[in-house]
N, C-alpha and C positions, 0 to 999 in steps of 0.2 A: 504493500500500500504506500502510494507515495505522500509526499508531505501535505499537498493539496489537497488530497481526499480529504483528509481531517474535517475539513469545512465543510463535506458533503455529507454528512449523516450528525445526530447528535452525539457530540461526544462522552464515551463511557465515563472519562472520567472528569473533576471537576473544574470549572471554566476558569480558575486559575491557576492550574497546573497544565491545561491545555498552552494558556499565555505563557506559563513557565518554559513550555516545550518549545515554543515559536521561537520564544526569546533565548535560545541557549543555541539556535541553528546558524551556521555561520554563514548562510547563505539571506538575504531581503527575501520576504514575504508580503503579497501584497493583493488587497482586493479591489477591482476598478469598477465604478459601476457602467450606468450606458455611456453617460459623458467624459469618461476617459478619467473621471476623475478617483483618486484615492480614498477609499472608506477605509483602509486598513493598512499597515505597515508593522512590524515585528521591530524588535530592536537592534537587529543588522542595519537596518536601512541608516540610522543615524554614523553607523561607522561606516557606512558606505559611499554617503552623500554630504555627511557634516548636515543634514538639516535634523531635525527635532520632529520627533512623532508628531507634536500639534502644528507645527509648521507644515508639514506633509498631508494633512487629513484635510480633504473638501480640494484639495489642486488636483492643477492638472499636471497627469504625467509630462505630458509633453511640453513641459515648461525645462526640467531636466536634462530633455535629450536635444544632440548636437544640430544644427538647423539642416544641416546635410543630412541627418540620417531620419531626417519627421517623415519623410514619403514614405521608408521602409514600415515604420513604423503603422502609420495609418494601415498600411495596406496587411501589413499581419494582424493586427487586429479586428481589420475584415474579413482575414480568414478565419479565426478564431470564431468568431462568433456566428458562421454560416456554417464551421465545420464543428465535429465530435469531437477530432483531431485535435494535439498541442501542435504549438507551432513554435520555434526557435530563432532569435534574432541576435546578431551582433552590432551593438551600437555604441556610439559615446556619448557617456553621461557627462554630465557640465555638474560638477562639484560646489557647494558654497561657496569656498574659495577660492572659484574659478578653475581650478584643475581639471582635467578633461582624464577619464577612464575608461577602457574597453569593457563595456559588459554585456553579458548575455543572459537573457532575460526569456522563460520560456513562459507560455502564454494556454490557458486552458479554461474552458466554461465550468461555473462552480456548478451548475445541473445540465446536466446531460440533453434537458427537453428548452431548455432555456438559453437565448444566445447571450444576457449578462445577468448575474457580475461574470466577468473574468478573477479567474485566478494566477497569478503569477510568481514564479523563483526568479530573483533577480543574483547577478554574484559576479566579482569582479575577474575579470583575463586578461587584465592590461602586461602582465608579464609573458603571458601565451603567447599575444597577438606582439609584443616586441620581438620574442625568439624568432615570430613568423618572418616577422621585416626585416631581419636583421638575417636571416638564413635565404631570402628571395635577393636581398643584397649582395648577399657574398654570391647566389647561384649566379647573378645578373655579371657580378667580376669577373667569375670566374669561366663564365659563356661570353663576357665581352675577350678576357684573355683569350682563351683556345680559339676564337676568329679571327685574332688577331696575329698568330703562331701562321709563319709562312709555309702550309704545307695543309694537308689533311689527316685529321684525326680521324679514326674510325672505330666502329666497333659491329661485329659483322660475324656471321653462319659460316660455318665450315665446309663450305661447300662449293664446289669445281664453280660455281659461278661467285663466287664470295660477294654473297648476296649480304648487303650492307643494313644495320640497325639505326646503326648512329655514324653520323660524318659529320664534321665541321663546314664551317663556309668555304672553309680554306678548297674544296673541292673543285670549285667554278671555274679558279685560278690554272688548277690543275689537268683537270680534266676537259670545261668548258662548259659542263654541266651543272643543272644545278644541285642539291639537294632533293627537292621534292623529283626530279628525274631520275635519281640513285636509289632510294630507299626503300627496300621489298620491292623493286621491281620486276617483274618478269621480260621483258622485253630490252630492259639497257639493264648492264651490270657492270661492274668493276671488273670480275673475269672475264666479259666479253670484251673488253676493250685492253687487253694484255696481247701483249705480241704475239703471234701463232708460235713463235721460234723459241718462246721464253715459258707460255704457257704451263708445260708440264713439266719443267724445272723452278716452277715457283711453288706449284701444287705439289712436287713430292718433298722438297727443301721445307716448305712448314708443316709437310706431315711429320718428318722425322725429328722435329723441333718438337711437335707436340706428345710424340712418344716419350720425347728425352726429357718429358717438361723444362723445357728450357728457351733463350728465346730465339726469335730468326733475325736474320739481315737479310739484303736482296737487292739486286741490282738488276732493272729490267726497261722494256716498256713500254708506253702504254699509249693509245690511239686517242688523240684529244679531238673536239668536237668541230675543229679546223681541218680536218684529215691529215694532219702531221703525228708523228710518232714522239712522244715527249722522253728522256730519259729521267727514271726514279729511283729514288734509293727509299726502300723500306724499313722499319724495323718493328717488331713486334713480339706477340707472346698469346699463348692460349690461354683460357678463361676455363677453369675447372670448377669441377662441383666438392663437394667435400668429398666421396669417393673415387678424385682421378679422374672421372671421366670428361672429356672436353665438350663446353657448352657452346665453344665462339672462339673468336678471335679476335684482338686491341690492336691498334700500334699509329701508328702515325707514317704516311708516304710524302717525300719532297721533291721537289723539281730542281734533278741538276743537269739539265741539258745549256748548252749556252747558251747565252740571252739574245744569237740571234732564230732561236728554235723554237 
């Protein structure tokens, strides 16, 4: 039974140890009636917000929340009250003194046959939602570096076509192609564009690499989207499971043909 139910039946036991109950959860409790407003808050909401049980009672929520995020708002609470469903929102709260917080706030009919009051748990993810930003940061670095890497990263199936997962941009340069041209294709592939003469000394040269788990070099090359033949130097390594067995294969290919090639 979740926290909310409480409010949906009389409770067993007495109405101030129910408040007792409210008031020891570390999560905001809150009843809203049609007009959005607050009949109810538990004693989180003050370490939540900095405002005061009495200062919260008869407002409106949406006095709290950030002006960017009122649309999301209205609009979950139109689902809420057409559906049976809780509904789930991430937004930011505007603090008494002025500090701005990530919270998430989930949203539920206190009767089942009824679209208000709503019910809601409010609680704060401002630490979550920075891991998040601060981890899309570094992903954003670190995908502006590797495009930046004169060459093609890759990561790609074991197979006579080394049908490609993951490339970098660096490929365009390379090859002529783009990305979305390279990736699970059937029709263009990285092995069909290897030299016929090089072909099956690239494919036995990383078989016997990945038997030895250990990694390749490779000097070959490869048909760029100008009809010229590029020369490349590869290096790479297979991708195992925890039993040895080979899932793929990583490495990075560069262009060292001369620059007027």
């Amino acid at each position: 039974m979740t926290v909310l139910n409480l409010f949906r039946r009389p409770p067993r036991t007495e109405q101030p140890e129910l408040t007792d109950l409210l008031d020891s959860l570390g999560d905001a409790v809150l009843i809203f009636n049609s007009q959005l407003e607050i009949n109810y808050v538990n004693a989180c909401w003050k370490t939540l917000t900095g405002y005061s049980n009495k200062e919260a009672i008869h407002s409106c929520f949406s006095d709290y929340i950030h002006p960017e995020d009122l649309k999301n708002w209205i609009e979950i609470t139109q689902q809420t009250s057409r559906s049976q469903k809780s509904q789930c929102l991430w937004f930011r709260l505007i603090r008494k003194d002025s500090k701005v917080r990530w919270c998430e706030i989930r949203l539920q009919r206190l009767k089942s046959d009824r679209p208000f009051p709503l019910t809601a748990t409010l609680c704060d993810i401002t630490p979550q939602v920075r891991n998040d930003e601060i981890s899309k940061a570094s992903h954003r670095s670190l995908s502006g570096l590797v495009n930046r890497i004169p060459g093609m990263l890759y990561r790609g199936r074991n197979d006579t076509r080394w049908t490609m997962e993951y490339i970098s941009e660096g490929c365009l340069d390379l090859t002529g192609y783009s990305r979305d041209q390279l990736l699970n294709q059937t029709q263009l592939s990285i092995g069909g564009l290897i030299h016929p003469n090089d072909a099956v000394r690239v494919w036995e040269t990383v078989q016997q690499a990945l038997q030895q788990h250990r990694c390749f070099e490779l000097y070959y090359q490869i048909l760029h989207a100008d009809g010229q033949y590029r020369h490349v130097y590869e290096k790479g390594q297979g991708i195992y499971s925890s039993t040895g067995a080979v899932l793929g294969v990583e490495g990075i290919i560069l262009n060292i043909s001369p620059p007027s090639e």
